[in-house]
C-alpha positions as CSV (number, residue, x, y, z in Angstrom):
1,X,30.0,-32.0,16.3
2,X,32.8,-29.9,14.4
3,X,33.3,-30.3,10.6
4,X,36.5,-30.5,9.8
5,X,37.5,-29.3,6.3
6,X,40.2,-30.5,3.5
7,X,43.0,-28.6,2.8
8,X,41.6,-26.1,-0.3
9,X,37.9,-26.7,0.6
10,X,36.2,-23.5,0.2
11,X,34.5,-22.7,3.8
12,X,31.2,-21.2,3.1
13,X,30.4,-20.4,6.2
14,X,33.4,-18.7,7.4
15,X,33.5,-16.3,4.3
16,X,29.6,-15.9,4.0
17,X,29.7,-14.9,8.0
18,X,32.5,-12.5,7.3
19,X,31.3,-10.4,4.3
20,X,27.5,-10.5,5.6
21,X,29.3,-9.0,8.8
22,X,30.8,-6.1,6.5
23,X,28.0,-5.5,4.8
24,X,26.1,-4.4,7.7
25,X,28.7,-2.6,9.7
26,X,29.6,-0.7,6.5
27,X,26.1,-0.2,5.3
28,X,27.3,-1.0,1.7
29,X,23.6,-1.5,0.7
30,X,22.8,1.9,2.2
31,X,20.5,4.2,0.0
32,X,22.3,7.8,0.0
33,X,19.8,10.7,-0.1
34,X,19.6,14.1,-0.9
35,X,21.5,16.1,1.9
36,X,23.4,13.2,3.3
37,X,27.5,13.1,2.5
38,X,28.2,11.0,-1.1
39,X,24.8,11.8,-2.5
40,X,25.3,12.9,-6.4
41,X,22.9,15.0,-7.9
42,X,22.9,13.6,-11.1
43,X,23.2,9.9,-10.9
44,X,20.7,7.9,-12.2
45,X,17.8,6.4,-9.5
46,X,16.6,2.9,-9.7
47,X,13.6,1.9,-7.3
48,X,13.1,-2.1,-6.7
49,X,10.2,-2.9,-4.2
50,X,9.6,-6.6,-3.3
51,X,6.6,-8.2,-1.9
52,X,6.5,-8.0,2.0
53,X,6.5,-10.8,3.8
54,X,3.5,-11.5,6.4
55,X,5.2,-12.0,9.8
56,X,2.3,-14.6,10.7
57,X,4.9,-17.4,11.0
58,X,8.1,-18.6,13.0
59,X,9.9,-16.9,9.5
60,X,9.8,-17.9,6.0
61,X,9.0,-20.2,3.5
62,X,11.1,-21.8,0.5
63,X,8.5,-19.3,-2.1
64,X,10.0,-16.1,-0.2
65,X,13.9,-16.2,-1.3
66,X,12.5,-17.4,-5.0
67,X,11.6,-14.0,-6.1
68,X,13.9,-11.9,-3.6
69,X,16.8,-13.7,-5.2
70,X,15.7,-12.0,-8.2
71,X,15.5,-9.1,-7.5
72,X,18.5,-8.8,-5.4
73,X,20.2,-9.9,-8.7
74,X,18.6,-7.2,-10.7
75,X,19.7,-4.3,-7.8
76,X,23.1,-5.7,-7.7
77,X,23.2,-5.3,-11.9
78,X,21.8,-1.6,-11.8
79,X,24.3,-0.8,-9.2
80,X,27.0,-2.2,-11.3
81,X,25.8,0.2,-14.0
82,X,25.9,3.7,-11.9
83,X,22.6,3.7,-10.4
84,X,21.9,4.9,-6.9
85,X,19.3,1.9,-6.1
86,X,16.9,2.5,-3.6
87,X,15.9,-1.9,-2.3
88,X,14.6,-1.6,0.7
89,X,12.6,-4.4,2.7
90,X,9.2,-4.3,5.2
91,X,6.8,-6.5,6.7
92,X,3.1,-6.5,5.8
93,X,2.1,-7.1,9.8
94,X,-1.5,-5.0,10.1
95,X,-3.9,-7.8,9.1
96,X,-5.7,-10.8,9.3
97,X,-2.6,-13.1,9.0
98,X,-0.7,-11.9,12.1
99,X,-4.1,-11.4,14.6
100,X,-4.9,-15.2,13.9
101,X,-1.5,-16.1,14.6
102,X,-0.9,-14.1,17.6
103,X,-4.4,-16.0,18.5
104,X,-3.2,-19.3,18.1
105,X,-0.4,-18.6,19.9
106,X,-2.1,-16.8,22.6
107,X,0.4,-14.3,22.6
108,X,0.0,-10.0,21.8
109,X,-0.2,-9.3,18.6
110,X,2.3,-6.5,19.0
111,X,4.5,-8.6,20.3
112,X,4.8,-12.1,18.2
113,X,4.6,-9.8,15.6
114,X,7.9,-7.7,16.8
115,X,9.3,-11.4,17.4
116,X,8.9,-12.7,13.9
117,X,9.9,-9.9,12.1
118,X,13.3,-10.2,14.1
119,X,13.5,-13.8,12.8
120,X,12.4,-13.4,9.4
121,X,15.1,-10.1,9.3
122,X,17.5,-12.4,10.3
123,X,16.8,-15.0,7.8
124,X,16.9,-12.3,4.6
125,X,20.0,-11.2,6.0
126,X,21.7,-14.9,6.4
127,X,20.8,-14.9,2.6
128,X,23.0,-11.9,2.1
129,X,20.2,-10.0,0.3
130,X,21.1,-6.2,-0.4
131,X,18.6,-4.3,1.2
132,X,18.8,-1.2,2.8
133,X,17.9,-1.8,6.2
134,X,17.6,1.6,7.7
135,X,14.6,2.1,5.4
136,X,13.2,-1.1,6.7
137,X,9.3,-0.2,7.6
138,X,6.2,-2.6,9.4
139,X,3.1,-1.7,8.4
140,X,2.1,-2.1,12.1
141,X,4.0,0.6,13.7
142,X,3.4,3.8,14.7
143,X,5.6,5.7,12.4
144,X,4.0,3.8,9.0
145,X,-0.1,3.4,10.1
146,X,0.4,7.3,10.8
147,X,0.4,8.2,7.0
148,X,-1.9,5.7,6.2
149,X,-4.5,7.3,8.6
150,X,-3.3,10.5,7.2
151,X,-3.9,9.9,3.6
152,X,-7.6,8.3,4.3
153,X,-8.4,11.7,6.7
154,X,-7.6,13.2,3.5
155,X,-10.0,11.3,1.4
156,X,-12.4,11.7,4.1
157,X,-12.3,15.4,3.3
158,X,-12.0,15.5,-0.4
159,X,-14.5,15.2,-3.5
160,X,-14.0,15.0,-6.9
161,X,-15.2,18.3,-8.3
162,X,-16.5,16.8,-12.2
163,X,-17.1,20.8,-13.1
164,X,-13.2,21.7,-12.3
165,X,-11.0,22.2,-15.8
166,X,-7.4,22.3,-15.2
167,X,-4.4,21.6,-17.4
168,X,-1.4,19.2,-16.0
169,X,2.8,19.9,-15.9
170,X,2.0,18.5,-19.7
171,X,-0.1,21.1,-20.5
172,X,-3.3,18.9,-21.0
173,X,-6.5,19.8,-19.7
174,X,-8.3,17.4,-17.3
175,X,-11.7,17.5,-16.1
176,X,-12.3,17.2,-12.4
177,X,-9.7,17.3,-9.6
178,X,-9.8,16.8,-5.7
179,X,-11.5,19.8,-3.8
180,X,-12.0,19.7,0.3
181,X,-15.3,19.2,1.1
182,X,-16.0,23.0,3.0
183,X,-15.8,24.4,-0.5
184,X,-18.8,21.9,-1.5
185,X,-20.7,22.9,1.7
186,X,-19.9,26.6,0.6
187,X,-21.6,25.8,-2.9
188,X,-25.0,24.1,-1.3
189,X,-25.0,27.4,1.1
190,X,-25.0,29.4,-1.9
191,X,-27.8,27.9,-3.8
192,X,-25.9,24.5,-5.6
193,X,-28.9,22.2,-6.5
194,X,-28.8,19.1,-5.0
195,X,-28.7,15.6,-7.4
196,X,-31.2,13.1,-7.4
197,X,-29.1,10.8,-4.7
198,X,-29.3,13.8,-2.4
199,X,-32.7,14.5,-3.0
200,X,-33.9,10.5,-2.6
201,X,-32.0,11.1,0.9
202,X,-33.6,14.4,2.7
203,X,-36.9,13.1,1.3
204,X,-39.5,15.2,2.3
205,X,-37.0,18.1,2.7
206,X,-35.5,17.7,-1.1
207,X,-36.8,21.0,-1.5
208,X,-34.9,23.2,1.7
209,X,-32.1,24.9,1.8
210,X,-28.6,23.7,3.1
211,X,-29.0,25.9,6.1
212,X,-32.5,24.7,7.2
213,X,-31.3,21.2,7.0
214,X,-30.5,19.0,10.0
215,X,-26.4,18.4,10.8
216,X,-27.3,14.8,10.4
217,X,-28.7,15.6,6.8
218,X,-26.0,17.7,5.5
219,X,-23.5,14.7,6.7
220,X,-25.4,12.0,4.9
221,X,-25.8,14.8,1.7
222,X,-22.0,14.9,1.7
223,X,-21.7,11.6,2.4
224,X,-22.5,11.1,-1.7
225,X,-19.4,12.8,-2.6
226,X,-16.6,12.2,-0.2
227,X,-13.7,10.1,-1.9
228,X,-14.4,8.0,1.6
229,X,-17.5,7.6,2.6
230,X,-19.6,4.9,4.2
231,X,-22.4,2.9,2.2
232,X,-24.3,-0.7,3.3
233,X,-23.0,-3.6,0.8
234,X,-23.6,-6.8,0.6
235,X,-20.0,-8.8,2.0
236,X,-18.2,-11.6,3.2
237,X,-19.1,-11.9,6.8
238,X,-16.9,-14.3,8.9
239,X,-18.0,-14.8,12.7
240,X,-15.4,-17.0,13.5
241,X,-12.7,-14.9,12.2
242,X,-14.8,-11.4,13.1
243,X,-14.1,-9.8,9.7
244,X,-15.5,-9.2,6.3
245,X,-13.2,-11.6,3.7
246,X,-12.1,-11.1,0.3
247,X,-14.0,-13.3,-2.3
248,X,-10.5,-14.5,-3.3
249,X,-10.7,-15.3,1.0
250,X,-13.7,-17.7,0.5
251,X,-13.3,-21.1,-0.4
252,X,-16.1,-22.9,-3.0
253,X,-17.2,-24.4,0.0
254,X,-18.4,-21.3,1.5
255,X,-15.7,-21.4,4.0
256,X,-12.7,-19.0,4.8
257,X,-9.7,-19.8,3.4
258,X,-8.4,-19.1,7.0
259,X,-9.4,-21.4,9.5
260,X,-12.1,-22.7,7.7
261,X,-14.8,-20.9,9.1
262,X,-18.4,-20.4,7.3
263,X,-19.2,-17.5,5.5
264,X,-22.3,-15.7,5.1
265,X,-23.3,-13.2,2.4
266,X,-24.9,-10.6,4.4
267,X,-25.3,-6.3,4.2
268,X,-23.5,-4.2,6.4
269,X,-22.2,-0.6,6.4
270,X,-18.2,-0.3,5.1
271,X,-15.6,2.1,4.2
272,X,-15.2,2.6,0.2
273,X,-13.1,4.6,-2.2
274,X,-14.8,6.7,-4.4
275,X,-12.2,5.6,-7.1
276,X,-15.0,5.3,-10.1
277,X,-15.4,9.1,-10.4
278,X,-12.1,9.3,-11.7
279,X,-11.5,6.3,-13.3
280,X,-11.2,7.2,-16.7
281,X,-8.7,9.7,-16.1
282,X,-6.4,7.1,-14.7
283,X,-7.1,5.0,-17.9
284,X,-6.0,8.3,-19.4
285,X,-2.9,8.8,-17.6
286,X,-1.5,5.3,-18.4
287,X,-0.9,6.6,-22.1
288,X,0.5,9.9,-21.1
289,X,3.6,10.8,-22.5
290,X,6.4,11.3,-20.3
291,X,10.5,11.9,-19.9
292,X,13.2,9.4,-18.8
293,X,16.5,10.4,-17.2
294,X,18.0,12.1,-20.8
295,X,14.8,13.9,-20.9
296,X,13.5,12.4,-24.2
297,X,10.1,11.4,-24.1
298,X,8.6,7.9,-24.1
299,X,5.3,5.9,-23.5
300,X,4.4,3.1,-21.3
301,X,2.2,1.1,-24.0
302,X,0.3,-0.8,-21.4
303,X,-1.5,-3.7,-23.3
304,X,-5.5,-3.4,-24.0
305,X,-5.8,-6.4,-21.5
306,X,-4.4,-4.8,-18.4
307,X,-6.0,-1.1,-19.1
């Protein structure tokens, strides 16, 4: 059935077609970069990151275009005011959410996943959000899970070196930085005594040196200082959902949140971040001083409550 429209009515659809249609022929909401023609040295950057949408549905709901709204409003206003505005737009696709609904479905994960992205990419763009789709990412692909795997190799082969004084671009001096872990096996081959984690681990052998100990031993020695290292826990085990849940996953009930499926509190080895050894000097590095565009300096003045 055809809508026909009074003389003077404004057609929404018509124009809202036609300038969503220039927009992304012209790229308007294009992010230029360094080396690419139009980039200017020394305009002003603004970065505006929204919450990615999980693409475990059919596309979104009415909660998603509350808050993108606002920020599109915002990017539109610092582009108004010179800024070169970096909004781009992802999909948070590697988890829990999209497996159970590519379960449901009895469909591939890789591709329902692929297929609900397209709609929900769709749907932002019906909105006429400004995003820079060319930077669009899914945490699911190839090209993003890369660096992710990346950065956790290079945990894997880090410690946090307490002993290590070094001063910052500020000229402040911490204490401890990130060292690879060969220069820690160099320090145990040279006569570094071990602590009394180490020791409660080789046991009867507390007392050798690192080149009479086992391969196995030296791994679970260095185990106690990797920035990723493995360690038994007591979790969230969910059979019927095969994975360890958040407690904010867990209903009162003992159930998950997902499927309602029980839960059991129950020990088993998992991945953690060594974050605690350095933990204070994040706390630190909330009240360092720093520069804004002009080059004057400033403070974030994060409330008590939050640090």
């Amino acid at each position: 059935m055809s809508t026909v429209l009074l003389k003077g009515t404004y057609d929404f659809s018509r124009i809202e077609e036609k300038w969503r249609t220039h927009w992304e022929k012209n790229k308007v909401y294009k992010t230029i970069g360094p080396g690419e023609d139009g980039f200017i040295e020394g305009k002003p950057k603004c970065y505006i990151l929204d919450m990615f949408p999980y693409p475990s549905g059919a596309g979104l709901h009415i909660g998603h275009p509350k808050g993108y709204i606002a920020s599109d409003i915002y990017s539109r206003y610092k582009r108004m005011q010179g800024f070169n505005v970096l909004h781009p737009m992802g999909f948070d696709s590697f988890g829990l959410p999209a497996e159970q609904y590519a379960i449901e479905h009895n469909v591939h994960p890789a591709i329902i996943t692929e297929e609900n992205i397209d709609s929900i990419r769709s749907q932002l763009q019906f909105l006429g959000l400004s995003f820079d789709w060319d930077r669009e990412i899914a945490t699911s692909r190839e090209d993003f899970y890369r660096w992710s795997q990346w950065i956790f190799t290079q945990l894997f082969d880090c410690y946090f070196d307490t002993d290590d004084i070094w001063q910052d671009g500020q000229g402040r001096a911490i204490h401890g930085r990130a060292k690879k872990v060969e220069d820690l096996e160099l320090k145990f081959a040279e006569g570094k005594s071990y602590s009394e984690a180490d020791r409660k681990i080789l046991g009867e052998f507390a007392d050798a040196s690192w080149g009479v100990l086992k391969t196995a031993d030296q791994k679970a020695v260095l185990n106690n200082y990797r920035l990723a290292y493995q360690q038994e826990v007591v979790v969230n085990w969910c059979p019927g959902l095969g994975t360890v849940l958040a407690n904010e996953e867990v209903t009162n009930d003992g159930r998950s949140e997902r499927g309602d499926f029980p839960v059991y509190r129950k020990p088993l080895k998992q991945w953690i971040m060594r974050i605690t050894d350095y933990a204070a000097r994040l706390l630190e590095d909330l009240d360092a001083p720093l520069e804004d565009r002009n080059g004057s300096p400033f403070t974030l003045d994060w409330p008590e409550p939050i640090k």
